[in-house]
N, C-alpha and C positions, 0 to 999 in steps of 0.2 A: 349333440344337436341343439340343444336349448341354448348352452352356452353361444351356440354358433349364433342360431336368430337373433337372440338378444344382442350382440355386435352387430350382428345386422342391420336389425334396428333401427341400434345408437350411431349405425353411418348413416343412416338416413336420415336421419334428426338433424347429425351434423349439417349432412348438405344441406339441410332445408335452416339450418341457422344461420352457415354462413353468408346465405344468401339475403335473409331479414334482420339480420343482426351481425355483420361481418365484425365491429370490433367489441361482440360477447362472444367470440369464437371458442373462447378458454372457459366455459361455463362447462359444469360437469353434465353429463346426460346420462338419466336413472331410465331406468328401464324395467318397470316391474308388471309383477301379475296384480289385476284388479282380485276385491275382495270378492265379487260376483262374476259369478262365467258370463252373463247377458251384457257384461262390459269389456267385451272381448278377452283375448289371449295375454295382452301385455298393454300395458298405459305406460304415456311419457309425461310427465307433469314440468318440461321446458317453459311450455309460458307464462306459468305462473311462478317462475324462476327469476325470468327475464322482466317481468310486468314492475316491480319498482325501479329496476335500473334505468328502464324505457317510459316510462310513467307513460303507459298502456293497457287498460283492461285483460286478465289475460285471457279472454275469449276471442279479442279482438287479434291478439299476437296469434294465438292457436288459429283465427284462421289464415292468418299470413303461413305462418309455417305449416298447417296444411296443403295448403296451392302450392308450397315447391318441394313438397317429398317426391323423389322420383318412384318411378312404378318399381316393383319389385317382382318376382318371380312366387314370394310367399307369402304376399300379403296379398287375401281378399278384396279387405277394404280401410280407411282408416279414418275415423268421425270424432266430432268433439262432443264431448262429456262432461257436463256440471259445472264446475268454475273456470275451467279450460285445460281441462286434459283432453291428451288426445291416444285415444283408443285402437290398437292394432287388431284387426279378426284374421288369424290367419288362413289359407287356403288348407282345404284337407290333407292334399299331398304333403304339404308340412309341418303339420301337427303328424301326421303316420312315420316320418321318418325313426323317430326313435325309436320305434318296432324294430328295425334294422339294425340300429347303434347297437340297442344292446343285445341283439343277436352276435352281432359281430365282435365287441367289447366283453361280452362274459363278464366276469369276474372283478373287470377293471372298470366297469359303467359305473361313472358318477365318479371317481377318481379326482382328485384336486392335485394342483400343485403349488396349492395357494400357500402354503407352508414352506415352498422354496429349500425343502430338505434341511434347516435350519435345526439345528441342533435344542431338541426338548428333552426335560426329564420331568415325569412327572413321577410324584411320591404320594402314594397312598396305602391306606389301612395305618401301616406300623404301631400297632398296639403293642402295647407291652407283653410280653412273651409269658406271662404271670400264671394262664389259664386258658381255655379253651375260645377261640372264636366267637362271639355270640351274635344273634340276628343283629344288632345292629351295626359291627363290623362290618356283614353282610352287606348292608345297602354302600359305605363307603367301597368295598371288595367292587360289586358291581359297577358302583357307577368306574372307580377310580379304572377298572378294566377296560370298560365300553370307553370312556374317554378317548381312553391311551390307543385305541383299537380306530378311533374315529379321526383323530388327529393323524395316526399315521399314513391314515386312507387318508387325509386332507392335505397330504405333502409335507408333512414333519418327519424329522429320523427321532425317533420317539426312545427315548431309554426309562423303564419300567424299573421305578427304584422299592423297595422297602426299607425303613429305616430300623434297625435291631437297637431297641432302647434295653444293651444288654451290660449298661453300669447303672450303680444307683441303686435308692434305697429301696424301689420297690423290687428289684430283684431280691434283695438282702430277705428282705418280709419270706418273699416267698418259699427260698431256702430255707430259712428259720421255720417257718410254716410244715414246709415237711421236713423237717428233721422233728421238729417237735411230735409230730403224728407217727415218726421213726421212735423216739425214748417211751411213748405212750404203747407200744407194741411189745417195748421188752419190760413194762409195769413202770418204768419211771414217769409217773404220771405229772403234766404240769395243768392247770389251769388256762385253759388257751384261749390267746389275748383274741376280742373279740373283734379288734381290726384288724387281725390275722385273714390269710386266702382259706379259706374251708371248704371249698367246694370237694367231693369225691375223688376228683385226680388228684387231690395233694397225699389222700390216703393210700393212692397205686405210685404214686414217685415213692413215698416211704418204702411201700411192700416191697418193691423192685431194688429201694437201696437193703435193705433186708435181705431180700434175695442171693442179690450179688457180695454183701461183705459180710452177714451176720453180722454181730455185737460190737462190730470193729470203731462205731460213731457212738456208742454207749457211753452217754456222763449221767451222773447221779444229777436227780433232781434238783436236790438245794443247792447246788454248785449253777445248775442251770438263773435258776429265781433268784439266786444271791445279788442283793443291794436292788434288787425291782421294786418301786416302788405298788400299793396295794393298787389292785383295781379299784376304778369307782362302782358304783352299781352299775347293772347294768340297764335300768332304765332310763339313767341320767342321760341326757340329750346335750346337757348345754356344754359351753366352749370351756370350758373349766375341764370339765369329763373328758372331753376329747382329747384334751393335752395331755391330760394325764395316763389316758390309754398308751398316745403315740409315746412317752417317753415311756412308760412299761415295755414295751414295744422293741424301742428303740436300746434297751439296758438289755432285754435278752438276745438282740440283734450281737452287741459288745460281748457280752459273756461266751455267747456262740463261738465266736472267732476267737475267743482266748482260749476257749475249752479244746477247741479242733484244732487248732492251730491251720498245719498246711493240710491238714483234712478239709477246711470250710474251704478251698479252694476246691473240691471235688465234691461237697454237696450243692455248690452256687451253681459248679457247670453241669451238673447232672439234671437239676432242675431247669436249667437254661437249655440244655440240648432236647429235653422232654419236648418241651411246651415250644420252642422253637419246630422242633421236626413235628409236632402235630398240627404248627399252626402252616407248616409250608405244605403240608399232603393235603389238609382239609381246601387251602384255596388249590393245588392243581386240581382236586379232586369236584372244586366250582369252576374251572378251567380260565382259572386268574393265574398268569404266570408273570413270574419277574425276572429280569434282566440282571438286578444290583439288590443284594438283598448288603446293606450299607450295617456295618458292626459301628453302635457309638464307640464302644472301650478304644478301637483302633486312635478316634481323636484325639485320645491321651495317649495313646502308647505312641503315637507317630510327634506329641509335642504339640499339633495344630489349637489345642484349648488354649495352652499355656501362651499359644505363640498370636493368638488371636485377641486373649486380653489383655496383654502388654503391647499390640500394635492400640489398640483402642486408648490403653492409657500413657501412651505416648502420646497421642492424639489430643487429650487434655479433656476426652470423654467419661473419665473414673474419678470419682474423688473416694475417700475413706470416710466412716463411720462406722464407730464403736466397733472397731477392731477387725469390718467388713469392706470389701469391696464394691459400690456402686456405680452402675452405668447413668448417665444423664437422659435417663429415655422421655421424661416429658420435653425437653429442648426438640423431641422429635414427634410429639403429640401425644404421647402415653398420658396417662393418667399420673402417673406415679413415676417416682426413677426404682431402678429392679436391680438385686444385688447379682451380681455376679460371682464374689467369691466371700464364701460365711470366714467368719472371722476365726474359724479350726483349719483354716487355711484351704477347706473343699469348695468344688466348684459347686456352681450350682446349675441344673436342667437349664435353665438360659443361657448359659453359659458353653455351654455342650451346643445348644441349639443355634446360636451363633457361630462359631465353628465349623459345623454341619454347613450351612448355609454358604460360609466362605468357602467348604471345601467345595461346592459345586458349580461356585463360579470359576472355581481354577481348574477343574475339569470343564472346562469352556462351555457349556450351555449357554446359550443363544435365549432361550425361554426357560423359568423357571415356573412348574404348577405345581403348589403343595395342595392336599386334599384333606381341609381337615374336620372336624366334627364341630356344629354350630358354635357349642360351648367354648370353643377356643378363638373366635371372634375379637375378644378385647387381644389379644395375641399377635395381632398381625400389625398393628402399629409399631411394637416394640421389637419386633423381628427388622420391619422396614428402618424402621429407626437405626438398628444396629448396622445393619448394610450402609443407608447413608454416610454412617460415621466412620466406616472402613474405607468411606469412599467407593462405595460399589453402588451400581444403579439399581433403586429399589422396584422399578418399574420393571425389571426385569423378572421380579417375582410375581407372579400372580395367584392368587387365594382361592381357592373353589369351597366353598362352607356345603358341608351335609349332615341335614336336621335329622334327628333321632329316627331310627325304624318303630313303631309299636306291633308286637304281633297279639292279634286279637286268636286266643281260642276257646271252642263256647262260649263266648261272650267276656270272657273275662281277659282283661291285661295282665302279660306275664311279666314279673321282674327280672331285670338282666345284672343283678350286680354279681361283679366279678368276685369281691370280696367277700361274699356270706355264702356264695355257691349255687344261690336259687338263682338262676339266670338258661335261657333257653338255648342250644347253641347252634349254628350256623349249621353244623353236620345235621343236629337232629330237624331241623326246618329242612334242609334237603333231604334228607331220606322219607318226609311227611308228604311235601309238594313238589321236588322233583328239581332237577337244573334250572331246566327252563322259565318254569313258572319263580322262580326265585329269580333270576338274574333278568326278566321281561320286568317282573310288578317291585324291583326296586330300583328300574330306571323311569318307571311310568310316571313320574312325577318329577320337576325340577327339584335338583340335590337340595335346595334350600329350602322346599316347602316339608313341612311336617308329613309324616307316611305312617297311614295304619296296613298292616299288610292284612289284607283278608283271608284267612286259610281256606275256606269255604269256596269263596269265589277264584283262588288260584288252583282248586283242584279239580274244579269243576270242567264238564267236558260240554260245554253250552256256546253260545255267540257272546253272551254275555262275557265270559272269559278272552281276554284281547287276546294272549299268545295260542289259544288252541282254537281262535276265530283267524289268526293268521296262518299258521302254522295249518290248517284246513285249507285256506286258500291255498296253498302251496300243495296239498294230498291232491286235491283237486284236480289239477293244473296235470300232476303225473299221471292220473284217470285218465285224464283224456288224452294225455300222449301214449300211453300204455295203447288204449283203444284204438287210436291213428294209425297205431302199427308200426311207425316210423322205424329205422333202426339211426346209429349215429351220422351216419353220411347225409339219411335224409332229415334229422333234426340239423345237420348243421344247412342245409339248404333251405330251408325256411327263411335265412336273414332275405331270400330273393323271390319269396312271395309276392304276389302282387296283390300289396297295400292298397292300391284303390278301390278294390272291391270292400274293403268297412268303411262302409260311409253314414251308420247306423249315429244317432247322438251316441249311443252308449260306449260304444269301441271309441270317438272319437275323445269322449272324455275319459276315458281307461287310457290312452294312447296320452293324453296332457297330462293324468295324473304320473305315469312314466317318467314324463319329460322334468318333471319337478324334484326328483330323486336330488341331481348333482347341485341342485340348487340347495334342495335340504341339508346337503352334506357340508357345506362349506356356511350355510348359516349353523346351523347346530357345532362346527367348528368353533368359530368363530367366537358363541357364545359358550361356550363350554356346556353342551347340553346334549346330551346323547338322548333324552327324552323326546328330541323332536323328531327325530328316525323314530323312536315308538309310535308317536301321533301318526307320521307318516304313514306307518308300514299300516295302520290301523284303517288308515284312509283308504288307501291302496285294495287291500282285500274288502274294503267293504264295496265298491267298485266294481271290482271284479265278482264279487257273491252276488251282486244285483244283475250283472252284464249276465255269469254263467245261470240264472235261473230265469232269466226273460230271453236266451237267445239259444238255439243248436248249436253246440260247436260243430259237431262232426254230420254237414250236410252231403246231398249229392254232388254238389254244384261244386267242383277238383278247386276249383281257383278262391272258390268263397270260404269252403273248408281247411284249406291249406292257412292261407292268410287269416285267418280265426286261430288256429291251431297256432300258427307264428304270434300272435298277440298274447295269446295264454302264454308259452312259451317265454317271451318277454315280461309277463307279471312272475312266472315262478324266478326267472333270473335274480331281479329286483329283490325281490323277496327274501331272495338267497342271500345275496350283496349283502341287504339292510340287518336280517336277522345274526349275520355273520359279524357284525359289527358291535354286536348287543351280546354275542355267547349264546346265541340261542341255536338250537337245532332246527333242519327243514325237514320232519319224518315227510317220507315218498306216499306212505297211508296213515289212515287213522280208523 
């Protein structure tokens, strides 16, 4: 219905342009809601559109195109306002219509098809498979879900990728990781490298290959450490230390695979399939699911790396140095040119990652959204850049950045790193504050702004808490249907209440705030912001908490009671809709 008015409207406007300005006929006509309700229901800002072309005051134009709006059936009345807008009030019977819509719409109110079914993929989370989930995963998991949930409600055919970063060295670490915590179990003790994964599940991947093979991965120690260079201290911080770690590291990475031979192909994937299958249960079990969970190795096994750096250096995009392969990524605005292939002949993670990228233009997406973590920021340049020089439209990728999660408890910041173990992780933040409150408070904020999550306040059973102040509206809402008695025949007969008995301000502005849903849906599309359905939904109930405590729902009066009962009704819908969109539940009580 909103949609409808607003066309409506914008014929009006037309006719009243063609008429005072027949050759600005092709001037766009906006149609929006004022920031204040005492400025009616919608404003058109036409004359001050038209006022340089016409070198006309645009007060002066506003009251020309005033005098020829034709009368309308839903508009009250329509006045000029401040520099020369012109302000629509509608009649009541047309602000109540959407009581109806989304009686009769259910599930599909507010629906877009602004998206033109246009082929999207969005990719989000894809962390490395290394370790357990941790809260800050979390917020990319949430938003990257709601997105994908929001877009498709916005008219996209949406495909739900993950990307399996399941070559490379830090797989290697991690293998090496637990087997090492494997030889330390049968006494071949090694000194364990302190940029090694240490968290507790690398000691239950060991136990588990214990379990299944006994002694059968057993090499002596000094065969292990042989030619490793010594550790630094380990207080040393500086870049000297660190290199020196990574090549310690990196020499028992080498020995591993000498010593195992085609056995290191069964601790890589035993480790891979671990942390893979806890990371795919942990998001169904936040009820983030995906469509394409994307294996990098396939890029190399299928030839597409190989076949992607040699179109680029065919291209006259690669030059060599010191025995490397480099891309010309400042020719594209990077900072730097980035190697693509180390001079031992391996590719490198850019190089995979361009690849990747081509491979998803050739499965035809139409839109590309990657969703990544702020820190990858200088990233997107030399991604774009690589498409360019494939010749691919880099506009067709679009970046969504999301800023770290902080979870506060007692007071204090928890560390999340992956590699020393002290990190908090997404299952145990859900099993503390629950689905909902985790998937509501790490969309409560745009992806790019900084997020403390409050534990306190997402556990909390208060108004202060947004999702169990929504999530109430909605208990609400079924009270009083419960009480009405209705059964289903007569809830679906409600869309034919008679609306004109709410003529109260407060139903009238519960009945606008309704009307703004389909409108929220297709801007929060648009911007890639699933946060403005939180706002909304936020608004919405608070609306409704003020309507249901200053008014009876369930009066004597058959016609006043009905049509009250049908506007509740229409807020638990909405609510539905919007929370549905977010992964949140609608419990019936509370």
């Amino acid at each position: 219905m909103t949609h409808d008015i607003k066309a409506h409207l914008a014929d009006l406007m037309h006719t009243a342009l063609l008429s005072v300005a027949p050759d600005q006929a092709d001037t766009a006509i906006v149609i929006e809601r004022p920031k204040q309700a005492a400025h009616g229901d919608f404003a058109c800002n036409l004359a001050m559109q038209l006022a340089r072309a016409m070198k006309r005051s645009p007060r002066d134009l506003a009251k020309l195109l005033l005098g020829e709006i034709p009368s309308s059936p839903f508009v009250a009345k329509a006045e000029i306002a401040g520099a020369g807008f012109i302000n629509f009030h509608l009649l009541p019977a047309a602000k109540l219509e959407v009581v109806r819509s989304v009686l009769t719409l259910g599930d599909v109110f507010g629906r877009s098809q602004a998206g033109g079914n246009k082929k999207l993929q969005i990719e989000f989370v894809s962390a490395n498979p290394t370790g357990p989930l941790h809260v800050g995963h979390g917020r990319g998991a949430a938003y990257g879900a709601s997105l994908s949930s929001l877009m498709a409600y916005a008219g996209w055919d949406v495909t739900r990728e993950y990307y399996v970063n399941d070559a490379g060295r830090q797989m290697d670490i991690l293998a090496v990781s637990a087997w090492l915590r494997y030889l330390d179990s049968y006494g071949e003790r090694i000194q364990f490298p302190p940029n090694a994964y240490q968290g507790d599940y690398v000691i239950a991947m060991a136990e588990q290959m214990r379990a299944a093979h006994g002694n059968k991965f057993v090499r002596a120690a000094s065969a292990v450490t042989q030619g490793t260079p010594g550790l630094p201290d380990a207080s040393r911080g500086d870049d000297e230390a660190k290199a020196q770690r990574e090549v310690h590291l990196d020499t028992l990475i080498a020995n591993a695979k000498k010593l195992l031979g085609d056995d290191w192909a069964y601790v890589h994937d035993h480790v891979l399939n671990e942390q893979l299958e806890d990371c795919r249960s942990d998001l169904e079990e936040f009820g983030v699911h995906y469509d394409v969970w994307f294996s990098e190795m396939s890029l190399f096994e299928t030839g597409l790396v190989e076949r992607c750096i040699d179109r680029l250096d065919k291209a006259g995009h690669l030059y060599e140095q010191n025995g490397a392969k480099w891309f010309k990524s400042t020719a594209f605005g990077d900072e730097k040119d980035r190697v693509v292939q180390r001079d031992n002949g391996l590719y490198t993670y850019f190089a995979s990652d361009i690849a990747y990228h081509l491979n998803k233009y050739e499965r035809g997406f139409e839109r590309i959204i990657n969703i990544w973590g702020a820190d990858h920021h200088g990233y997107i340049p030399r991604v774009k850049g690589a498409l360019a020089a494939l010749e691919l439209d880099p506009d067709v990728l679009d970046v969504a950045l999301v800023q770290f999660a902080v979870l506060y408890r007692n007071g204090q910041k928890a560390s999340m790193s992956t590699r020393s173990g002290e990190f908090v992780t997404l299952r145990t933040l859900r099993d503390e504050v629950g689905n909902d409150a985790c998937r509501f408070f790490y969309v409560l904020r745009k992806s790019d702004q900084h997020l403390d999550f409050d534990l306190d306040l997402a556990k909390s059973q208060t108004n202060e808490n947004p999702v169990y102040y929504i999530q109430y509206a909605h208990a609400r809402v079924c009270s009083v249907l419960a009480q009405w008695g209705g059964d289903a025949e007569a809830e679906a007969a409600l869309r034919d209440a008679d609306f004109s008995r709410l003529d109260n301000p407060r139903e009238l502005a519960l009945a606008a705030k309704l009307s703004e849903f389909p409108e929220i849906i297709e801007s929060a599309a648009e911007d890639l912001a699933p946060h403005m359905v939180a706002f909304y939904l936020k608004d919405l109930a608070a609306e409704f908490h003020s309507y249901y405590n200053a008014e009876r729902m369930l009066v004597d009066d058959v016609a006043l009671r009905t049509a009250r009962v049908a506007l509740a009704a229409a807020v638990r819908q909405v609510i539905r809709n919007g929370l549905a969109l977010l992964g949140v539940s609608c419990p019936e009580s509370m």
